[in-house]
LUMDRENTI-183019 format. One record per residue (C-alpha): residue number from 1; x, y, z. Coordinates in pm, 1 decimal. Each point is the difference from the previous one (the first is absolute). Layout:
BEGIN
   k       xx       yy       zz
 NUM        X        Y        Z
...
end
This chain:
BEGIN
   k       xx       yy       zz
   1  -1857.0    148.0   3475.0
   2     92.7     72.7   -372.0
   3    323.8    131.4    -65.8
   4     62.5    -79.9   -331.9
   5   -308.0    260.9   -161.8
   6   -145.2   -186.5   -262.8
   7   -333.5     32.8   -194.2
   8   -129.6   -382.2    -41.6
   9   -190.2    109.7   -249.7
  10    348.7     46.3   -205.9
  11    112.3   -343.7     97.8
  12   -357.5   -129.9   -201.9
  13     98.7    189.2   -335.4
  14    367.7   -104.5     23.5
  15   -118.1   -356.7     57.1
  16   -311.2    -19.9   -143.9
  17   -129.6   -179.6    359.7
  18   -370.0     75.2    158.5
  19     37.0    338.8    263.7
  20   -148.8   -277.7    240.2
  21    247.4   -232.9      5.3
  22    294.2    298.5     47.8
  23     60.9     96.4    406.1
  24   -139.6    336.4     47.3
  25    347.7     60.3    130.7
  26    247.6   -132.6   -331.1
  27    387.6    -39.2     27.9
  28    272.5     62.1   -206.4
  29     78.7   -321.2    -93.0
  30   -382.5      3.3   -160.7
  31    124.8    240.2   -243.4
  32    192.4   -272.2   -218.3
  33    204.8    133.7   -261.3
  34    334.3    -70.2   -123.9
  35    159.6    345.5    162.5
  36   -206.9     73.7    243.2
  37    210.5   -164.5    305.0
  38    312.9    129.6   -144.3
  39   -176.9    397.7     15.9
  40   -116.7    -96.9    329.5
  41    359.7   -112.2    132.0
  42    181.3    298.0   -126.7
  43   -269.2    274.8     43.8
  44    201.7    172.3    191.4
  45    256.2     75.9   -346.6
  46   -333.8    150.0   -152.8
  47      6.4    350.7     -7.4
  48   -367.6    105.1     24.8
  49   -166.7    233.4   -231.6
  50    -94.5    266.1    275.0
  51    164.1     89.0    361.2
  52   -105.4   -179.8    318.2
  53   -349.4    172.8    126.5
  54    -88.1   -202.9    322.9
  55   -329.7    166.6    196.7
  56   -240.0   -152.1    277.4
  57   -330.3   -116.8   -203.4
  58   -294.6   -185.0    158.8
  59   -184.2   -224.7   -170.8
  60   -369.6     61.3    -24.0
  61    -84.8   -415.2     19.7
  62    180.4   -111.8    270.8
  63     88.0    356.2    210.2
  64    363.8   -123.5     33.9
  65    276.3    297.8    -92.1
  66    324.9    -46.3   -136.3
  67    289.2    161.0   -168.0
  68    -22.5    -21.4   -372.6
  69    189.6    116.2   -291.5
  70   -257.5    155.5   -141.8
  71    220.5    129.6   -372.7
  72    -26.8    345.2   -105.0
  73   -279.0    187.7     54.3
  74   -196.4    207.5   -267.6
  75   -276.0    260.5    116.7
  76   -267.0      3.6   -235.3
  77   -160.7    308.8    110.3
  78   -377.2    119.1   -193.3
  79    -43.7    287.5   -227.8
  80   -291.3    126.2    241.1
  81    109.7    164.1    266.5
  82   -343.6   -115.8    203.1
  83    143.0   -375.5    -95.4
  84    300.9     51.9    179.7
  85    -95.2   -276.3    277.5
  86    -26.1   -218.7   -266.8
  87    396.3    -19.2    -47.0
  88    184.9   -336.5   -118.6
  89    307.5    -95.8    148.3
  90    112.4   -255.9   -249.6
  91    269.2   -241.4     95.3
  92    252.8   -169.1   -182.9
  93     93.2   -303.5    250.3
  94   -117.3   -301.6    -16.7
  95   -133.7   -111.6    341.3
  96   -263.7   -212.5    157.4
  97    -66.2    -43.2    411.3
  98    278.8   -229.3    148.0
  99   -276.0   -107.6    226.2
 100   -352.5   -109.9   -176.8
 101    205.1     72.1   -370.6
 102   -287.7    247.9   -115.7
 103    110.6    237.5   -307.6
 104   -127.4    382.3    -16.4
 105   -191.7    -10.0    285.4
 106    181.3    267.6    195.5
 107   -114.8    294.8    286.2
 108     84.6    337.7   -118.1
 109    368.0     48.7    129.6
 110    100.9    312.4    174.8
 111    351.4    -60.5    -92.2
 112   -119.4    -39.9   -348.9
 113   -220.2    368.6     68.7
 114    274.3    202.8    152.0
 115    251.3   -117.6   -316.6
 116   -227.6    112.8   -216.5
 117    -54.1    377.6    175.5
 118    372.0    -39.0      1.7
 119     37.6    -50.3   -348.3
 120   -286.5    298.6   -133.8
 121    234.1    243.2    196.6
 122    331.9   -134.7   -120.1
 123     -9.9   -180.9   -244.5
 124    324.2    -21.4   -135.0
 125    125.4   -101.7    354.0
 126   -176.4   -371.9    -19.9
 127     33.1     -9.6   -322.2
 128    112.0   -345.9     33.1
 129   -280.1   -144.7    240.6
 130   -310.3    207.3   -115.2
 131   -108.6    182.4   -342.4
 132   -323.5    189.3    -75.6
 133   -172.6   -195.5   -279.4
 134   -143.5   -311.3   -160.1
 135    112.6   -334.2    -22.9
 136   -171.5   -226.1   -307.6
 137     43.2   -325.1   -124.3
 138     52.3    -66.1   -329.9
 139   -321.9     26.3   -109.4
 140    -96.6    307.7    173.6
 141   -154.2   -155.2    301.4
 142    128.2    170.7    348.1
 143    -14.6   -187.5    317.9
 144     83.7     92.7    345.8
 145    228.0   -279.6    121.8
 146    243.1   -257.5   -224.2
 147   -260.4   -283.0    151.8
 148   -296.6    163.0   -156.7
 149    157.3     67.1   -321.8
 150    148.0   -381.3     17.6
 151   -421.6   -122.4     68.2
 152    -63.4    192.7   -349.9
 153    260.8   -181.2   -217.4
 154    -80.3   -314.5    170.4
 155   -351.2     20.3   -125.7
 156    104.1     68.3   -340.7
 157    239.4   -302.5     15.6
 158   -292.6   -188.2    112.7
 159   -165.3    139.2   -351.7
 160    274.0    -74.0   -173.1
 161    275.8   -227.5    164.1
 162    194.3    -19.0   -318.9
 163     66.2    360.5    -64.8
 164    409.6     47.2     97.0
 165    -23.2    347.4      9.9
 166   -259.7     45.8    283.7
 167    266.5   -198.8    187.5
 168    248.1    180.7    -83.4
 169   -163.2    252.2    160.4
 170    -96.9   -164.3    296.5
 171    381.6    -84.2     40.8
 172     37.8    366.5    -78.1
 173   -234.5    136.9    291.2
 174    163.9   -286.2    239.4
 175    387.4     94.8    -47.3
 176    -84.0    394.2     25.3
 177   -198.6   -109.1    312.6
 178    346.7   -155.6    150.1
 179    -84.4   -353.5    -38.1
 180    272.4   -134.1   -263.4
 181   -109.9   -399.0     91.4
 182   -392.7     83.5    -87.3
 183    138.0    202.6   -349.6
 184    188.5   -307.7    -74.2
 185   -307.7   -228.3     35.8
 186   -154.4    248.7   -232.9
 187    280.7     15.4   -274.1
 188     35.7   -339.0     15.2
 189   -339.6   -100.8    -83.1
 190    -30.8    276.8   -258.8
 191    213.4   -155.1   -189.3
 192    -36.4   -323.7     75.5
 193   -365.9    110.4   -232.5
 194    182.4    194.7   -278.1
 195    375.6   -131.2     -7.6
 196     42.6    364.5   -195.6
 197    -88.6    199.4    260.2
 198    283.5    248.6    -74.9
 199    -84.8    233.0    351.1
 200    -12.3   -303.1    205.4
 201    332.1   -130.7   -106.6
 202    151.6    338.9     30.5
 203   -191.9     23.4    388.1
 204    142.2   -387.9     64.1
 205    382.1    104.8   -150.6
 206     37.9    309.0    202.8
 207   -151.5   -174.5    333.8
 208    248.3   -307.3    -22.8
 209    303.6    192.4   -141.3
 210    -60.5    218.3    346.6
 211     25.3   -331.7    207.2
 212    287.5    -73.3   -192.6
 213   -141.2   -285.6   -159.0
 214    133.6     67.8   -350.1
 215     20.8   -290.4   -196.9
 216   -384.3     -4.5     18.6
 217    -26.4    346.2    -34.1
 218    165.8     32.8   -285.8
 219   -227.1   -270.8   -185.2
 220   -260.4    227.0     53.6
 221    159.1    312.9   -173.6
 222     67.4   -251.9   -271.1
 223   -416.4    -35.1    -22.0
 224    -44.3    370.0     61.5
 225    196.0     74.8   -282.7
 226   -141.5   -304.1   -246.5
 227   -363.6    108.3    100.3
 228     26.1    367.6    -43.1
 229    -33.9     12.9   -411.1
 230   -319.5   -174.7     45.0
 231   -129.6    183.1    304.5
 232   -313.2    251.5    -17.1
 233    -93.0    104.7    309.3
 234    246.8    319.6     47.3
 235     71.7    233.9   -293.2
 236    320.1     -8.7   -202.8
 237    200.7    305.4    243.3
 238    -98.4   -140.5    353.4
 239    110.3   -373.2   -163.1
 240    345.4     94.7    -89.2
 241      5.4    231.3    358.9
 242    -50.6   -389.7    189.3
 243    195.9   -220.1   -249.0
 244    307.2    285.9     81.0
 245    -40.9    -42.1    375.5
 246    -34.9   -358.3    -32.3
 247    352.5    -28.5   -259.8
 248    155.1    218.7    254.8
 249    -46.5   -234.7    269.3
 250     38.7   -278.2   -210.0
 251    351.7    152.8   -106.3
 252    112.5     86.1    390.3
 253    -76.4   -424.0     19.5
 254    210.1    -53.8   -314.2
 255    310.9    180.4    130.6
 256      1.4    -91.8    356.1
 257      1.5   -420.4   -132.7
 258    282.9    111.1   -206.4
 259   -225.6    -88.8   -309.7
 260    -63.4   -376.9     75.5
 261   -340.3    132.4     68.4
 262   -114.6     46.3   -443.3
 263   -132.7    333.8     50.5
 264   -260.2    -65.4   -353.6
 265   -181.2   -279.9    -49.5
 266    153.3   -310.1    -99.5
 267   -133.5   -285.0   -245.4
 268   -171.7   -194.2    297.8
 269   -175.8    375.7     59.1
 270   -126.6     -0.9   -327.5
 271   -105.0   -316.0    -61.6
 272   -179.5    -28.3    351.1
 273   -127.7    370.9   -130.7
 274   -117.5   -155.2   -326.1
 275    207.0    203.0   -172.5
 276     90.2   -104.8   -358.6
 277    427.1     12.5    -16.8
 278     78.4     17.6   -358.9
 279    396.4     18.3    146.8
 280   -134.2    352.9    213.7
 281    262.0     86.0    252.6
 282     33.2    275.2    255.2
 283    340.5    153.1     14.5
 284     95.7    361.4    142.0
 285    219.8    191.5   -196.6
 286     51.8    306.3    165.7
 287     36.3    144.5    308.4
 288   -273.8     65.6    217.4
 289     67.1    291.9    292.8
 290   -207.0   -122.2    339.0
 291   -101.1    275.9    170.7
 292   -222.1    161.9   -287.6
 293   -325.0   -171.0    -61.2
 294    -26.5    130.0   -330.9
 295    270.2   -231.4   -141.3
 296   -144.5   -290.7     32.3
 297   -328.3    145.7   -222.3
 298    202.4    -99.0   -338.3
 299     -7.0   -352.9    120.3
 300   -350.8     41.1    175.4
 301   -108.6    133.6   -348.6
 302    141.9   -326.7   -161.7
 303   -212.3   -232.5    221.4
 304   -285.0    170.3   -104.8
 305    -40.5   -109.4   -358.8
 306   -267.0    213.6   -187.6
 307   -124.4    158.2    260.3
 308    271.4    233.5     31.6
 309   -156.8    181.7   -287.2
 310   -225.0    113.2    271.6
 311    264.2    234.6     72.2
 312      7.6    320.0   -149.6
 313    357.6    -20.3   -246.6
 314    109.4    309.3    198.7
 315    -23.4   -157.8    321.2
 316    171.9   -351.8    -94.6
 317    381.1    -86.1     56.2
 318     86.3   -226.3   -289.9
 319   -155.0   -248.6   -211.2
 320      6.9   -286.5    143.9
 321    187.1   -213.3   -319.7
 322    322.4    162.1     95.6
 323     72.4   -117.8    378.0
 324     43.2   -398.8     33.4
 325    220.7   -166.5   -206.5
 326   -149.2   -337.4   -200.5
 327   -371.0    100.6     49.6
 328   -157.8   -141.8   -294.1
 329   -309.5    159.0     31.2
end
């Protein structure tokens, strides 16, 4: 019997080995990765993305049921009335069958049927288990469970296997499916591809700094905040919005080491970065109030190089000349 949940086809991309030679059953150790047995030890510090949804499913391949967090659940209901059998509940957990390990193949649930009826009447009352609605990935496509969305992006990994962003995404899917050890895998590899995969630093940061694993996590703010000049994939408003969350964490690190954790990057950052020093040094001077997300956009704005100019003038903080002391450039 599997326990451990694991598509083996994930095990083939992060290792690059033949599906035949991986057991139809993997472990976690198969995973690799230099985190991934440290998220796996102290999962239970990781506060998951949505609230504990466990219902009886039976799986279509084998016929054994089990209790399953199956995520939250999104009813995807058609705009013809006469197509109303042809409902989606979409799922955001990601689980396969502890028993034969098959992904997506699932029996209709009743308990699954009677939340939903539950939710049309009221829906403000499981608000936090149930939604009417549609659930896409990030390039529009909509599956029903987190497995069948994870077969998509595996496919286009298998197109492309050195695209960082699809896995990114694919560690995206896996931590707001509740599996923090398969998102690491993901992250890891993502950048282990494109070392200035700003999202995937952020993702890898905020996972370790949760397990309170901080001298690691704060290396990877340090490459968050290097990469994010330089990175394309999100525009200039939503960049500074995820370089602020991940300075505010980065900060709560700084403080509770009593600063003997650097909270910018140091020369070994920036050399390891490829970053050209020219005597450029990161200093603070002023003061920086924690609880308001919006004060750390000044020095979010000040990673971001030219691309700041993306925001409209009205909507900036300050230039970003005027906030480190001894920047050259």
């Amino acid at each position: 019997m599997s326990k451990k949940q694991i598509n083996p086809k994930l095990i083939s991309a992060l290792t690059g080995r033949e599906l035949d030679s991986i057991s139809p059953s993997p472990i976690n150790k198969d995973l690799g990765g230099k985190y991934v047995k440290t998220i796996i030890d102290r999962k239970s510090k990781i506060t998951p993305i949505f609230g504990k949804n466990d219902i009886m499913m039976q799986c279509k391949r084998c016929g054994q049921k089990g209790k399953y967090d199956v995520g939250f659940i999104s009813i995807d209901i058609p705009e013809k009335k006469e197509d109303i059998d042809n409902t989606i509940r979409q799922m955001t957990g990601y689980f396969r069958c502890t028993h034969c390990n098959a992904g997506g193949e699932w029996e209709d649930s009743n308990e699954v049927l009677m939340l939903s009826i539950m939710t049309l009447m009221d829906p403000d009352e499981f608000s936090d288990l149930c939604q009417i609605g549609k659930m896409q990935l990030y390039d529009g496509t909509s599956h029903q469970y987190a497995t069948d969305g994870e077969e998509h992006l595996l496919q286009k990994i298998a197109k492309d296997p050195n695209d960082g962003f699809i896995w990114n995404r694919l560690g995206n899917l896996y931590q707001k499916g509740g599996r923090p050890e398969l998102a690491m895998a993901a992250f890891e590899k993502s950048i282990e591809i494109d070392p200035k995969q700003m999202e995937s630093h952020y993702s890898i940061g905020t996972l370790l700094s949760e397990v309170n694993d901080n001298q690691h996590a704060m290396h990877h703010f340090h490459q968050m905040m290097l990469a994010a000049e330089d990175y394309k994939q999100m525009d200039a408003e939503n960049l500074r919005e995820l370089l602020s969350f991940g300075l505010h964490s980065a900060f709560d690190i700084f403080i509770h080491s009593n600063g003997k954790i650097p909270l910018f990057p140091t020369t070994d950052d920036l050399l390891s970065f490829g970053k050209e020093l020219d005597g450029e040094t990161y200093t603070l001077d002023f003061e920086i109030p924690p609880d308001d997300l919006t004060s750390f956009y000044p020095i979010a704005e000040s990673f971001m190089g030219k691309r700041v100019n993306e925001i409209p003038k009205k909507k900036r903080i300050k230039t970003a000349a005027s906030l480190f002391k001894g920047k050259s450039k």
